[in-house]
VOVEX-763173 format. One line per 4 residues: number of its first residue (from 1); for each residue y, x, z of C-alpha. Coordinates in pm, whole numbers, plus 50000, padded with zeros to 5 digits. Each point is the difference from the previous one (the first is absolute). Layout:
NUM = Y X Z; ...
//
This chain:
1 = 23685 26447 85636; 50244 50026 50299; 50322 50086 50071; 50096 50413 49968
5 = 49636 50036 49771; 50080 50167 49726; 49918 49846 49661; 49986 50117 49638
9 = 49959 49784 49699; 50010 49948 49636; 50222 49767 49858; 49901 49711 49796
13 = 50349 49859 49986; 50343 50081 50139; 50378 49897 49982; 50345 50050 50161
17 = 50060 49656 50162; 50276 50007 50159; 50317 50253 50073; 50276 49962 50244
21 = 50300 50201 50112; 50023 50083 50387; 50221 50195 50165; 49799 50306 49953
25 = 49936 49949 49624; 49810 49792 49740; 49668 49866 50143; 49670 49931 49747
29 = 49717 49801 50067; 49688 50081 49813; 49687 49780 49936; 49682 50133 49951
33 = 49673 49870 49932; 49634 50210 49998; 49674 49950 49812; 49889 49771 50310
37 = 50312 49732 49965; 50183 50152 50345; 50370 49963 49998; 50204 50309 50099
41 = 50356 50017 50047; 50256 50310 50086; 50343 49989 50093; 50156 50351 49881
45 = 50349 50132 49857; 49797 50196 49739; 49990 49898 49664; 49661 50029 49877
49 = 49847 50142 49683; 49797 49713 49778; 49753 50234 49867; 49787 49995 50359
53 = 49677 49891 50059; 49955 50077 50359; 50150 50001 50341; 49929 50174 50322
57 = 50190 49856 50357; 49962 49851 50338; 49920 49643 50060; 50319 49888 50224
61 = 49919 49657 50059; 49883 49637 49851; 50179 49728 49878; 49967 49642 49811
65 = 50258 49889 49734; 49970 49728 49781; 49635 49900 50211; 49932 50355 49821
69 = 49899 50289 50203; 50103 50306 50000; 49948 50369 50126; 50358 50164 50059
73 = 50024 50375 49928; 50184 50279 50116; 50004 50435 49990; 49876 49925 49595
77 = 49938 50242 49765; 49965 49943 49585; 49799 50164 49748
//
């Protein structure tokens, strides 16, 4: 995987970590996990729907948190 490939995946496991207001609007951060154990995450001012199971985007760039990596997303779609 490198940056700009585009990726689609099922999810094993996601959540809404984090929200914040900016001056544009409300922010969400979204953790996502696959079958393989990767870590996904997408900044977005969408609101997603719970009842998905897979997502379709860009690979923008990668980053460690918590001695965690992870594989930031952007240009997502959910179904």
């Amino acid at each position: 995987m490198c940056i700009n490939d585009k990726v689609e995946f099922n999810l094993k496991t996601y959540e809404m970590t984090a929200s914040w207001d900016t001056p544009y609007g409300v922010v969400y951060l979204y953790t996502f996990k696959d079958n393989f154990q990767h870590t996904f995450i997408w900044k977005t001012s969408r609101l997603i729907d719970y009842n998905i199971t897979k997502i379709k985007g860009r690979i923008k760039g990668f980053l460690e948190y918590n001695n965690t990596k992870e594989i930031e997303l952007t240009y997502c779609r959910c179904s």
